[in-house]
Structure formats: C-alpha cells, structure tokens
Backbone bond lengths (Angstrom), bond angles and torsions (degrees), N, CA, C in turn:
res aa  C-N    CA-C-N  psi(-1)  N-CA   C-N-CA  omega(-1)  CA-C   N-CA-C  phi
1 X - - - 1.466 - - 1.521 110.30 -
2 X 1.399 117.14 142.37 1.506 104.93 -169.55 1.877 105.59 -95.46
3 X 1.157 91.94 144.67 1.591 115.13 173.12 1.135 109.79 -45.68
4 X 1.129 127.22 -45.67 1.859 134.36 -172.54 1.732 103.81 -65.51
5 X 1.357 93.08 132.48 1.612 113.03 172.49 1.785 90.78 -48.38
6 X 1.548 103.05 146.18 1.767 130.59 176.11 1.635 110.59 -104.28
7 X 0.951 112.26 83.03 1.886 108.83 -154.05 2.002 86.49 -103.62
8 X 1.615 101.28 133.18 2.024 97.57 161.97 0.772 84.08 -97.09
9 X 1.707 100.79 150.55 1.653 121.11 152.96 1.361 104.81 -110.24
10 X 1.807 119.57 116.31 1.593 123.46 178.30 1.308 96.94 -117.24
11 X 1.579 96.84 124.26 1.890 112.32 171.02 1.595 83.84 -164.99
12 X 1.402 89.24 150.07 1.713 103.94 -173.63 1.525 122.70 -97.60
13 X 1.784 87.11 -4.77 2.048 87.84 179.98 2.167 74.58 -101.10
14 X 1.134 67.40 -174.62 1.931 88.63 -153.33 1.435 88.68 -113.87
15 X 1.418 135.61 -51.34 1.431 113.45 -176.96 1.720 128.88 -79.04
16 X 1.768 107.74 9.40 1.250 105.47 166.63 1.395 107.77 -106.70
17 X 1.083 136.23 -11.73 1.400 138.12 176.78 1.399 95.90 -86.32
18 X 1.153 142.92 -26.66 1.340 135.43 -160.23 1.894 93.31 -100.29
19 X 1.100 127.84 -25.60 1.523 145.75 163.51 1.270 102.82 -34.15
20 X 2.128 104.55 -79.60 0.981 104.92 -141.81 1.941 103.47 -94.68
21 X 1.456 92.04 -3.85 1.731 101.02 163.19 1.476 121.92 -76.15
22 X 1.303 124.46 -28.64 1.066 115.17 160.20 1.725 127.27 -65.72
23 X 1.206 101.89 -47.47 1.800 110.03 176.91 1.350 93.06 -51.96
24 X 1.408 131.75 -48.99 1.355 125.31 -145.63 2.069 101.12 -77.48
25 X 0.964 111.90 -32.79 1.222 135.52 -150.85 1.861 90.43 -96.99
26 X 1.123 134.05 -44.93 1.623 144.24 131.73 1.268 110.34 -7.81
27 X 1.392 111.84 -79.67 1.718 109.00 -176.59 1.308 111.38 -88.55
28 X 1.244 119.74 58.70 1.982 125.67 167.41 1.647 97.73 90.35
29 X 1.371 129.61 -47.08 1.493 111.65 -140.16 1.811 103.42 -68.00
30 X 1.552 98.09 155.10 1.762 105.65 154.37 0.986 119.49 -81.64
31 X 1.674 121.36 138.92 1.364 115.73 -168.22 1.547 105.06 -138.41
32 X 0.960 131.36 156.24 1.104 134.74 178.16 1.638 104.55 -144.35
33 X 2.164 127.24 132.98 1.268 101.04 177.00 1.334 86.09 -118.29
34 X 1.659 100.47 -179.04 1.136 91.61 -148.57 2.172 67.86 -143.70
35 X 1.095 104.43 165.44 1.743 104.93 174.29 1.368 119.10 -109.17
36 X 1.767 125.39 -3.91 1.353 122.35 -164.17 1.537 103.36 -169.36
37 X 1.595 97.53 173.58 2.182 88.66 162.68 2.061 108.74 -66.81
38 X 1.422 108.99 -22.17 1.747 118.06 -176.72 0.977 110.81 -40.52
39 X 1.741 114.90 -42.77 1.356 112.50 -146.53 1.798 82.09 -129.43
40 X 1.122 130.02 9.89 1.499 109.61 166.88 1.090 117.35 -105.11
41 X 1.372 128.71 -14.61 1.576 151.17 149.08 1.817 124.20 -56.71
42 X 1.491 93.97 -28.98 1.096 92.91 153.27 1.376 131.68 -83.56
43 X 1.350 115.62 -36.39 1.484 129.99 163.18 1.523 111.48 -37.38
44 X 1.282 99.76 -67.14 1.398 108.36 -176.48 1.582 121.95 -50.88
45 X 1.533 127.86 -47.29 1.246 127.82 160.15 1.648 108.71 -35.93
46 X 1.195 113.87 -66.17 1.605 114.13 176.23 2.026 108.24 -26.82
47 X 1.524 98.23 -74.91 1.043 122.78 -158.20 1.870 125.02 -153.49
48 X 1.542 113.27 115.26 1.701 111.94 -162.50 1.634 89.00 -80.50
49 X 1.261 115.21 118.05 1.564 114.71 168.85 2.090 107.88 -75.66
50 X 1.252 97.35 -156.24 1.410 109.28 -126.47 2.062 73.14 -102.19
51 X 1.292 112.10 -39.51 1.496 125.63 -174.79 1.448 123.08 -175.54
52 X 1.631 111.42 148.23 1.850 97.81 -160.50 1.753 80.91 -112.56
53 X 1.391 97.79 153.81 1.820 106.24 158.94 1.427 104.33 -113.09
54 X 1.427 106.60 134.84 1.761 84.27 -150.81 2.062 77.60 -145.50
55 X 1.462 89.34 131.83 1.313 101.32 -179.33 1.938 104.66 -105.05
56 X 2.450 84.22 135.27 1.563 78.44 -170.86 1.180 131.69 -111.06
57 X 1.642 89.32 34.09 1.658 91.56 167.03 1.423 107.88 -138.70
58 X 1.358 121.85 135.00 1.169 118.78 -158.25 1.550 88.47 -175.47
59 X 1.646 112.44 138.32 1.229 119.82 -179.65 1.156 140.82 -53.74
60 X 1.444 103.20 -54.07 1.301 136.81 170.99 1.931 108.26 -35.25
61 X 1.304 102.54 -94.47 1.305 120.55 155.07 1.377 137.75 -134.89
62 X 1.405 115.42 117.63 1.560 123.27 173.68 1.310 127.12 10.79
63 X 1.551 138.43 130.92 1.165 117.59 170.45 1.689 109.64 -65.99
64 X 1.600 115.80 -59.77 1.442 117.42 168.28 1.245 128.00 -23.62
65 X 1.757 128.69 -34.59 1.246 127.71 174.02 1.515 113.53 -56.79
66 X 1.630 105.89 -57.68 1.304 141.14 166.94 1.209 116.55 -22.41
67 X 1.565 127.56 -58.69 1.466 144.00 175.54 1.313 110.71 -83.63
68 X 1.233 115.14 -12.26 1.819 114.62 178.78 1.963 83.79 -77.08
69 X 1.271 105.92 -64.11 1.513 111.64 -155.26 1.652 111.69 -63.74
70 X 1.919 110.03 -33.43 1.492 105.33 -178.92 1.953 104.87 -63.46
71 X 1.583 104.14 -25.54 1.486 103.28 -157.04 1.853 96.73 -78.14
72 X 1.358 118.20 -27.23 0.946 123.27 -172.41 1.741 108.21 -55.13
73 X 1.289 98.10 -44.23 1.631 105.92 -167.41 1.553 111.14 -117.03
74 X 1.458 125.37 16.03 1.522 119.56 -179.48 1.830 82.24 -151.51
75 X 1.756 103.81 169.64 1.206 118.24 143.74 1.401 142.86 -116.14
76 X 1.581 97.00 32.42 1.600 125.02 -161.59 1.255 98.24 -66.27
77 X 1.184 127.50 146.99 1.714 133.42 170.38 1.465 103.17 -75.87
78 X 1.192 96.11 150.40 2.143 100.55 170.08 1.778 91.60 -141.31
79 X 1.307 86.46 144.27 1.756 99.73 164.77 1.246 89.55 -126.27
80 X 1.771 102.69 134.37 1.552 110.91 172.81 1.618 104.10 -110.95
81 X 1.432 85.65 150.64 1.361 112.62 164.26 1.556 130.32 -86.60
82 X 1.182 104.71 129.68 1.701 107.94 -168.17 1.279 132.58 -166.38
83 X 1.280 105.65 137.93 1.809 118.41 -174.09 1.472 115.01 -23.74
84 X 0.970 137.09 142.66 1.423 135.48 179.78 1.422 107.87 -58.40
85 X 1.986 115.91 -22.59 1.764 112.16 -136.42 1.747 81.58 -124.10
86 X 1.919 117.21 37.45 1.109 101.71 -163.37 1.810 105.65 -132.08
87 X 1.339 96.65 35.74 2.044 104.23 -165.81 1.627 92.63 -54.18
88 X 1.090 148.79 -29.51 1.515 118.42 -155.33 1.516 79.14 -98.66
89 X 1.087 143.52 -26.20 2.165 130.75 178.26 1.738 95.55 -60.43
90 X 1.505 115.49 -48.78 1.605 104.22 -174.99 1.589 116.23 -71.19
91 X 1.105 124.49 -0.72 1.664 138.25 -164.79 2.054 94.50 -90.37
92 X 1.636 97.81 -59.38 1.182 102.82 -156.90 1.509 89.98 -95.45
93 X 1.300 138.57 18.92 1.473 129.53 157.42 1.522 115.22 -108.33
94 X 1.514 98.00 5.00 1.631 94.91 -179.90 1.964 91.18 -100.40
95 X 1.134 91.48 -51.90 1.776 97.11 172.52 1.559 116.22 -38.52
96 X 1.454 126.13 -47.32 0.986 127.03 164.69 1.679 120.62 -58.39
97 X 1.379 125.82 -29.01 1.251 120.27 172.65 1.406 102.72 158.44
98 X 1.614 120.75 -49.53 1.480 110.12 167.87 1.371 124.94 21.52
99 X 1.338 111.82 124.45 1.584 98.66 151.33 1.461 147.06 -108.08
100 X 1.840 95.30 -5.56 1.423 100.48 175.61 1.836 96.65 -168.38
101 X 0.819 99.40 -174.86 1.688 111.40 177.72 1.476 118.90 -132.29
102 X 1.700 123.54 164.86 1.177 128.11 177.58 1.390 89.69 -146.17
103 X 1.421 128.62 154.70 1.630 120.21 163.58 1.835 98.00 -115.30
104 X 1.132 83.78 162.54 1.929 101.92 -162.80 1.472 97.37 -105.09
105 X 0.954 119.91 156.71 2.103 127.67 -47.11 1.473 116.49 -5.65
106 X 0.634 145.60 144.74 1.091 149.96 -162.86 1.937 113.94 -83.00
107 X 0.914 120.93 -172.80 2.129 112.49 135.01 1.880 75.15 -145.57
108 X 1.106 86.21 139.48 1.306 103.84 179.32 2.278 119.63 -79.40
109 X 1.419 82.20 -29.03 1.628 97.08 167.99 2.007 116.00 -72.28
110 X 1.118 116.53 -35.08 0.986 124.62 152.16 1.133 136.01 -31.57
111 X 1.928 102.92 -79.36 1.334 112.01 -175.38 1.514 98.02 -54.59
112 X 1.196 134.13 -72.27 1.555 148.14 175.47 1.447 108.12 -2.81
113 X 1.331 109.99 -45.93 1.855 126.28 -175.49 1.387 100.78 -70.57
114 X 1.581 109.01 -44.50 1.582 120.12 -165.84 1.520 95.29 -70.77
115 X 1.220 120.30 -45.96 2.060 101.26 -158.30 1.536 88.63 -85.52
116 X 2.170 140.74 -19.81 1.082 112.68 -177.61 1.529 109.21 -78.74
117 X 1.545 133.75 -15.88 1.271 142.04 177.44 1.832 92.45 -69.93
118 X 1.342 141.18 -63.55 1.393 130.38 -179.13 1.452 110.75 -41.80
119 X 1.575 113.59 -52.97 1.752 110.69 -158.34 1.472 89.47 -68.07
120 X 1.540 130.33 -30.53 1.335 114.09 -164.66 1.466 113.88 -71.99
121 X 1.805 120.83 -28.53 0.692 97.82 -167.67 1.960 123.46 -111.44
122 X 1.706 86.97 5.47 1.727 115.42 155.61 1.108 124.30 -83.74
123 X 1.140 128.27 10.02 1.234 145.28 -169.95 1.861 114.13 -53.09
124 X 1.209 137.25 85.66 1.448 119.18 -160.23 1.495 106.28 -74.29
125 X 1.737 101.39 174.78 1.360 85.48 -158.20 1.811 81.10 -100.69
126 X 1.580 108.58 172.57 1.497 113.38 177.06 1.552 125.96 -71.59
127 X 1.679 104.09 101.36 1.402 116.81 178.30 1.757 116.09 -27.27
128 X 1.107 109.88 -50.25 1.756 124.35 -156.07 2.175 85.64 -71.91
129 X 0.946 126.18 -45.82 1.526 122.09 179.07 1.374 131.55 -42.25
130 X 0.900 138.74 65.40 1.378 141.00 166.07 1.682 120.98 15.32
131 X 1.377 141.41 158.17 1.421 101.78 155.32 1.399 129.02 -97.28
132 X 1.605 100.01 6.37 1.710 104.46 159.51 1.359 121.14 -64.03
133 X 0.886 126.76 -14.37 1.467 144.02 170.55 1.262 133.35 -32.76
134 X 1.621 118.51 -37.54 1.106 133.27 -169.14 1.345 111.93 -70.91
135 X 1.599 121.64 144.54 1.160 144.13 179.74 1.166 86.66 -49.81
136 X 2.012 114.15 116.52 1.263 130.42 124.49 1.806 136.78 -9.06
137 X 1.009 95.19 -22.32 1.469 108.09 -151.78 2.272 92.82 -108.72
138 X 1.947 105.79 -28.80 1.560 103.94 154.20 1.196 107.82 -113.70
139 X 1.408 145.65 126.05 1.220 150.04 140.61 1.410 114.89 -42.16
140 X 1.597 121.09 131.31 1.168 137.06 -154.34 1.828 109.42 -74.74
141 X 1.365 105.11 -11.41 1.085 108.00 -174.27 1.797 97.14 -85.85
142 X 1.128 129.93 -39.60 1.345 133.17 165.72 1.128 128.14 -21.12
143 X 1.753 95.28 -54.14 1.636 103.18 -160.56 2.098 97.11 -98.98
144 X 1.434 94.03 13.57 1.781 85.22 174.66 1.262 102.95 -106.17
145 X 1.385 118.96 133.70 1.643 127.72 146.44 1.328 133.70 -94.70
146 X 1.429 116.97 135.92 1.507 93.65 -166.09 1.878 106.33 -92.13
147 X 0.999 143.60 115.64 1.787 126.73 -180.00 1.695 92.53 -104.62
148 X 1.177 110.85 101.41 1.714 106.19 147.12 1.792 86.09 81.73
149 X 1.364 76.57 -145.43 1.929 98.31 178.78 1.601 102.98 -73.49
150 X 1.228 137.71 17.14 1.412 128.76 164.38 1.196 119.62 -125.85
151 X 1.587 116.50 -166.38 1.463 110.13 176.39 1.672 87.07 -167.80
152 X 1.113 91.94 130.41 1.832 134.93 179.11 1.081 114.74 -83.78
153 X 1.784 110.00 77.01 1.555 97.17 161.92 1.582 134.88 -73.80
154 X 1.041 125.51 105.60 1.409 113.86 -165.42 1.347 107.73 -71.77
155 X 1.354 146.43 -50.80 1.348 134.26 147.15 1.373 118.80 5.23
156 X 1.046 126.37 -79.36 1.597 127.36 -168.34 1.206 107.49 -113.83
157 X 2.061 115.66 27.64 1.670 102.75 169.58 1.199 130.95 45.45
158 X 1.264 117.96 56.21 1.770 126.45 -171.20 1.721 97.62 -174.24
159 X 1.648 72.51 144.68 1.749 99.00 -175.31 1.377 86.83 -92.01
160 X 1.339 118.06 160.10 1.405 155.48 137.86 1.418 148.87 -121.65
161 X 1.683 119.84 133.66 1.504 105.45 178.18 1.483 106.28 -80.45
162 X 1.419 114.22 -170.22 1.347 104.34 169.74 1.881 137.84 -69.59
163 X 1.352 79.29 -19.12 1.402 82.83 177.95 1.994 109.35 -96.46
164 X 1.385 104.02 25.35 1.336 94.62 160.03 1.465 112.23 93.91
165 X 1.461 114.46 -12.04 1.036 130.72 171.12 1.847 122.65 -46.45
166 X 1.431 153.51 84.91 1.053 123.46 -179.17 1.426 122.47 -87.74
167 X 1.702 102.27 166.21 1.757 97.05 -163.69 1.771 94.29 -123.95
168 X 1.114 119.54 154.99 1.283 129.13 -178.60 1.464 108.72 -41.15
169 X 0.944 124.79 139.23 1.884 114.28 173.18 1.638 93.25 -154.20
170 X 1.626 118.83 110.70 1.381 117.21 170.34 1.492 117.80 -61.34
171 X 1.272 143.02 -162.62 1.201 161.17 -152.90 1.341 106.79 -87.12
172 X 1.757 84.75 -79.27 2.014 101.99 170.23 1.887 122.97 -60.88
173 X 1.300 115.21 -1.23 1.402 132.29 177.48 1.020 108.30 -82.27
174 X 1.572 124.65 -49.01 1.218 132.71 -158.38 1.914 107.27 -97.11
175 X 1.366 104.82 -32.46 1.319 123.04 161.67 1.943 103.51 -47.18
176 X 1.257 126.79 -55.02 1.494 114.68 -169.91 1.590 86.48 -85.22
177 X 1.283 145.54 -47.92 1.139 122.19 -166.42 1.720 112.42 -49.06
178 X 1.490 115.38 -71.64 1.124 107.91 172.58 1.579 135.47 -37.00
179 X 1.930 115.49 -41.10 1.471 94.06 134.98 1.137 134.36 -32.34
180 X 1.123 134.38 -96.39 1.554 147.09 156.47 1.583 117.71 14.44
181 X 1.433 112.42 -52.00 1.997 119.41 161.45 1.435 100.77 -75.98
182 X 0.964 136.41 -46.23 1.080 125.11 -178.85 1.568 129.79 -55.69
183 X 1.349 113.05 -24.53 1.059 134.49 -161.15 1.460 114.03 -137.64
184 X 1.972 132.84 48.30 1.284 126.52 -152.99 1.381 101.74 -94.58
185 X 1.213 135.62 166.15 1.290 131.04 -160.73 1.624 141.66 36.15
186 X 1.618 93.63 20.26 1.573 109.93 -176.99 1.693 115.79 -83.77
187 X 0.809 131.93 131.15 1.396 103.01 151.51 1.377 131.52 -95.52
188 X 1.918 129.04 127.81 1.051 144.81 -138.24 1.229 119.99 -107.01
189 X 1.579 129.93 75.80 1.457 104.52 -158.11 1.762 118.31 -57.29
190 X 1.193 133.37 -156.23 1.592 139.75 163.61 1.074 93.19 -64.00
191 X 1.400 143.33 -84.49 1.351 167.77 49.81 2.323 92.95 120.23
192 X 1.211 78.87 -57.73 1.458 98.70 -169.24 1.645 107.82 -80.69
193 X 1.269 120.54 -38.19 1.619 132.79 -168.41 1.303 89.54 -103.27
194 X 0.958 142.90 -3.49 1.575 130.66 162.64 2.143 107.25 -92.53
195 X 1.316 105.25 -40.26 1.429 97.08 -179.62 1.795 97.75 -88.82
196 X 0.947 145.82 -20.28 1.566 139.94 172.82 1.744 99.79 -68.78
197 X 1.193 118.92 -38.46 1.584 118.58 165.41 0.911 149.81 -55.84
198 X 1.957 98.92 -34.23 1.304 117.01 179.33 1.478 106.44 97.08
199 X 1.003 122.26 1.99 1.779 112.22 179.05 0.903 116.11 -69.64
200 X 1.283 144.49 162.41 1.558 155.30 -155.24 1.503 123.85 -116.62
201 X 1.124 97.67 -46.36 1.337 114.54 -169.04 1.863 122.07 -131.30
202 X 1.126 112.37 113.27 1.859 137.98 -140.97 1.581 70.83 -87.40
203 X 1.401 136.20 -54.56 1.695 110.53 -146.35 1.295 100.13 -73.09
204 X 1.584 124.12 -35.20 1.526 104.06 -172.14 1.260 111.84 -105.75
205 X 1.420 116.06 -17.93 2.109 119.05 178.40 1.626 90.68 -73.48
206 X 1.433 126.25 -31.24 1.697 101.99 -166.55 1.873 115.39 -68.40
207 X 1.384 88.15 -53.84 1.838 73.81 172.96 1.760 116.34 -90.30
208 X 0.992 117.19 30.48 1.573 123.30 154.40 1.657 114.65 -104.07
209 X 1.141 108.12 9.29 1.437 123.21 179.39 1.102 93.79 -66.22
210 X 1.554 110.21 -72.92 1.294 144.88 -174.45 1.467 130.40 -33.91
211 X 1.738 98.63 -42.52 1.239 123.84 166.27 1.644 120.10 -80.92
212 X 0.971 103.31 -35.07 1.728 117.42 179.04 1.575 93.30 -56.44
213 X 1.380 118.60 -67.59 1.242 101.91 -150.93 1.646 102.68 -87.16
214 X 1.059 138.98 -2.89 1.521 131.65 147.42 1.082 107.04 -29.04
215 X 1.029 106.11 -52.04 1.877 122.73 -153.29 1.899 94.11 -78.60
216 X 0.927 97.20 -35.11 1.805 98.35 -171.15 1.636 109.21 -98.45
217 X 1.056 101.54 -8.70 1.985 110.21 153.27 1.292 121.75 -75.06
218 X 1.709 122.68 -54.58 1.263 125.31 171.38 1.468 118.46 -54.96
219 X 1.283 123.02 -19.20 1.610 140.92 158.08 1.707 109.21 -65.26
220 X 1.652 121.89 -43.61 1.358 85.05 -144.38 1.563 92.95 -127.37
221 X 1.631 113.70 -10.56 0.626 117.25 -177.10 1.862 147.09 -100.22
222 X 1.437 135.19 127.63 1.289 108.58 -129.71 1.437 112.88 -68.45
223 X 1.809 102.09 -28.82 1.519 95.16 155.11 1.477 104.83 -130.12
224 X 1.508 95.75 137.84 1.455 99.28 -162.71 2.041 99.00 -84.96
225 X 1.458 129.46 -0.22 1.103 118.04 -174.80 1.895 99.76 -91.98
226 X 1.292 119.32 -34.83 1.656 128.31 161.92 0.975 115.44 -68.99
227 X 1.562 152.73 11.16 1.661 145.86 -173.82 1.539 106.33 -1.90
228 X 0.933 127.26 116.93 1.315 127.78 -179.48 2.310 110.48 -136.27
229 X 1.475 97.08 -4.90 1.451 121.02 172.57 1.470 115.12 -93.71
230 X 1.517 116.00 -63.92 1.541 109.55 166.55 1.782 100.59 -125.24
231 X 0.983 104.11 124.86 1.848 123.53 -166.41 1.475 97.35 -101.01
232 X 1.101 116.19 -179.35 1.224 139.40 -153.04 1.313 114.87 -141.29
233 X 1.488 124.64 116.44 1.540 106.69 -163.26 1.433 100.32 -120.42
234 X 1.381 116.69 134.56 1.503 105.61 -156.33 1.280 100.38 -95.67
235 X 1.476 114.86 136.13 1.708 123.14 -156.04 1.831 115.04 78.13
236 X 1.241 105.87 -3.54 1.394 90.97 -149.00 1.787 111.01 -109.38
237 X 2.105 94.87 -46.09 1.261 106.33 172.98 1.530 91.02 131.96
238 X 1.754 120.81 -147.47 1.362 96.81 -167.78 1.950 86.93 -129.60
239 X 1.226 96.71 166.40 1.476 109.00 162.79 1.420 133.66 -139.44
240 X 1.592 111.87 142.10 1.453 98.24 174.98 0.790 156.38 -118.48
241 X 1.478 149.47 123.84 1.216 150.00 -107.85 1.248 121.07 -132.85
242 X 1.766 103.43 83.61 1.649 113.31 -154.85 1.752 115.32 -68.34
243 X 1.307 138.20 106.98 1.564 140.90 -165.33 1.607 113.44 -14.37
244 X 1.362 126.78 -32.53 1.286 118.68 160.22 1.641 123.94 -50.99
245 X 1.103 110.22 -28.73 1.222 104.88 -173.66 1.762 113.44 -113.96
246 X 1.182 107.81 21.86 1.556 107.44 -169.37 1.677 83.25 -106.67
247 X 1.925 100.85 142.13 1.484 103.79 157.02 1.938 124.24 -33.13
C-alpha cells in the first residue's frame, strides 16, 4: 500500500478537478477525481482514502448532501470547495462535519497547506501498537483527558468511553478539545479558541464555534441540554470544567 496520502478530488467541470489533481499528484499525493457523490461513493466502497476535496456546488448533487451522507458512514476529512459569495454553505458544511475550507478559484498553494494541515491533524494513530506502547518519555496518564462520559486521548486523537469504546471526533472537534485540556478552568472567548486552534477565518469559524461544540457536548456530555463539562459564560465565551472541580 503506498505511503502517500489517497486524497479525491470531486468537481463536476473536468478542467478544475483535472487542475487541482494534477498539482496535487506533483507534490507526491495519490489522487483519484472523481465527477459527483455517483462516482465518489463508488470509490469509496473500493477504498476510504486518506481525504476528499469536495466541491459544493455541483449540479448533479449538492456538496452538503454529500458530506451529510460521507460523514454519516466514514470519518474521512473533506475540505470543501466554494464560491467566495457562499459563507452560510461554509457555516453549515463545517456543522455537518467539514474540516476546513478553500474559496474557488482556488490558489492552489493554499489548498495544498489546507489538506497537509487536515492529514496532520487527522492523522490516526497506529492500529498494530499496543497501548503499552507509548513513549516512555509521556506517561499514558498525561496524554488522557477525562471530558464528561469520555476521555481524550491526545496521543492518538480519539475520544473514548470507558469501556474503550471510540466515538467519531473530526479534526476541528478535537482541535477545541485539546484547547480545552490545555486550558481547564479558563475562560475562552470565540476570539481566543479560534486563534489557540489555528482557525483562519472569524466570519465562518466564529459562529461554527458555536456549533462545533454543541456537537461536542452531545458527545461528552452527561446531559448535553445542562452542560456542566464545557459551560458557557455569558459575555464571556466558554469554559472548562475538569470533574475535580465540578459540584
């Protein structure tokens, strides 16, 4: 199996997928394009690549449909592609699972930064490793956090219940969690958990903040309508509230 990231490229005109498959395919990556969800669903039965670039407008069918249904049944990252004049499609495709954005035309040096910033930070950890395994040098208790009913290994980027169970956790999910240990009893504005994250862009990461961590409450929290793990500080931003210190 080859070492090189397996990236689709889905866009339905043929000379921008064939663009940004060549550049991509230039600096090492495997690429495969693909013209629709028809033919990337078929791909995928074959084989779940490494990350899709997935354009979200397209006649045929929606990119948003597309990422509702890949997220439903994979935990592959997608960076979508999108109109400059299209902030509420990048809002509700990051909400859906998304992990990052590019706006079209493209710059092709960019996107390139964008899917090596995703693989770095989707990166799974190595199945064949034991969990005695871990570098001597971090103790395993280090790299666990406990949030709520889970526990955050930051090591191998994955949530867990107690019994070992792991639960889906996208890129940008796991990105505020690890803020979040890093930072326990802080309070975090938007402002603040978007530049400790690395996000780029305030018009569409600020109110997907918002949405992200909904989404990462109904995960971790025992009731996700009381937040009582990461709270909400009104005026303030959110904070988190590691089980030692909760009533």
């Amino acid at each position: 199996m080859s070492q090189n990231p397996h990236i689709i490229v889905v866009d339905d005109e043929a000379p921008a997928r064939e663009m940004v498959g060549d550049y991509l395919k230039m600096h090492g990556f495997v690429v495969t394009l693909c013209d629709g969800g028809k033919s990337l669903r078929a791909e995928i039965e074959t084989k779940v690549p490494d990350l899709v670039v997935l354009d979200l407008n397209m006649p045929e069918e929606d990119g948003l449909s597309i990422i509702r249904d890949l997220k439903a049944k994979t935990n592959v990252p997608v960076i979508m592609l999108t109109a400059t004049a299209s902030p509420i499609d990048r809002v509700v495709g990051l909400e859906l699972g998304a992990d990052d954005y590019v706006a079209k035309p493209c710059e092709l040096r960019e996107l390139m930064a964008r899917i090596r910033s995703v693989l770095r930070r989707s990166a799974p950890r190595p199945t064949a490793a034991p969990a005695t395994a871990a570098p001597a040098a971090k103790p395993a208790n280090e790299q666990l956090v406990r949030f709520g009913t889970k526990w955050l290994d930051l090591e191998a980027q994955a949530l867990r219940d107690d019994e070992g169970n792991e639960h889906p956790l996208t890129a940008s999910e796991f990105g505020l969690l690890k803020v979040f240990a890093a930072n326990p009893k802080r309070v975090l504005s938007r402002e603040r958990l978007l530049e400790l994250a690395n996000a780029r862009d305030a018009e569409a990461f600020d109110r997907a903040v918002d949405l992200r961590i909904m989404r990462i409450r109904r995960k971790i929290e025992p009731d996700p309508t009381k937040p009582a793990v990461i709270r909400t500080i009104r005026g303030g931003g959110y904070l988190f509230s590691p089980a030692a210190d909760r009533p």
